[in-house]
C-alpha positions in Angstrom: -12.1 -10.0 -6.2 -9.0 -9.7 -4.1 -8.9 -5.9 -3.7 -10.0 -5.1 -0.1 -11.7 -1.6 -0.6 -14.0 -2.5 -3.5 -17.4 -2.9 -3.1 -17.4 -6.3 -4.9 -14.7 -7.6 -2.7 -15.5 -11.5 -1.6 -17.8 -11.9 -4.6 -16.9 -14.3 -7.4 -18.1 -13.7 -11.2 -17.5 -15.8 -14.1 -14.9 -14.6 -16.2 -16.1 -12.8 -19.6 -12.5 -11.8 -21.3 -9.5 -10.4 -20.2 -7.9 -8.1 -22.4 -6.2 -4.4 -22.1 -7.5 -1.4 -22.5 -6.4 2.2 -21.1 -2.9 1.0 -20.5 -3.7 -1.6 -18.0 -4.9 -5.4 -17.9 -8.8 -5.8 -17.6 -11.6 -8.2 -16.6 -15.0 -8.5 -17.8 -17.7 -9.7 -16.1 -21.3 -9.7 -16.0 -22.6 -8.3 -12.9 -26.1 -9.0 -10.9 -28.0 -6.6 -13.5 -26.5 -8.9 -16.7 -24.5 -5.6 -17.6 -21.3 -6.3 -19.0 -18.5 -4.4 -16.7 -15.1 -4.4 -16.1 -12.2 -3.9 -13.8 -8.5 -4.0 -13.3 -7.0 -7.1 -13.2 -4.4 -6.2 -10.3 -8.2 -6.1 -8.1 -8.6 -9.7 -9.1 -7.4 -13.2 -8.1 -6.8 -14.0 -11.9 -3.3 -12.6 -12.3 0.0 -13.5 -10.7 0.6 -12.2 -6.9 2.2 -9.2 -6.5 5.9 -10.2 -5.7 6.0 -7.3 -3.3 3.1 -8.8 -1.0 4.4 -12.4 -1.5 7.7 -11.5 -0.2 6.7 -9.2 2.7 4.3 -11.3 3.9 1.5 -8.5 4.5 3.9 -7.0 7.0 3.9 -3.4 4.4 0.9 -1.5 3.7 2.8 0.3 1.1 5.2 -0.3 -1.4 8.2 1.3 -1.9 8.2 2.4 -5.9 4.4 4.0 -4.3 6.0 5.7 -1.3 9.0 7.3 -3.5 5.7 8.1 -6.3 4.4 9.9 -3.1 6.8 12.1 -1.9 7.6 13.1 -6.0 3.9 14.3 -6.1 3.9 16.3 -2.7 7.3 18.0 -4.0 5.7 18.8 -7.5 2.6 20.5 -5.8 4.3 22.5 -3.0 6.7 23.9 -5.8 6.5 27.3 -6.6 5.0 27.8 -2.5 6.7 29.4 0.1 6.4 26.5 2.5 
């Protein structure tokens, strides 16, 4: 797992399937119980790099289609306030 924040981070599973479901790309695994579960892909080493982190080099901790994302959600829930 390549994700830095989840609790399986480091580990390494053998690969189940890979398939979509809920709109995103999935991984299944067994995990130290035998059950089956699964995670996103994009928290895996199994897909392609993001091209964002290849071509900043780690130098970004965010991305700029997330900041943008950001400031669209902050607007939408101080509308309607008197800030």
């Amino acid at each position: 797992m390549t994700h830095p924040f989840h609790t399986l981070c480091g580990r390494d599973f053998e690969l189940v399937t890979f398939r979509q479901n809920w709109g995103e790309d999935r991984v299944y695994f067994y995990d130290d119980n035998e059950r089956l579960r699964a995670i996103s892909a994009s928290w895996t080493s199994i897909g392609p790099a993001d091209p964002f982190v290849v071509i900043s080099g780690g130098r970004s901790s965010f991305r700029t289609a997330d900041l943008l994302a950001l400031v669209a959600l902050i607007e939408q829930s101080q509308e309607g306030r008197d800030v």
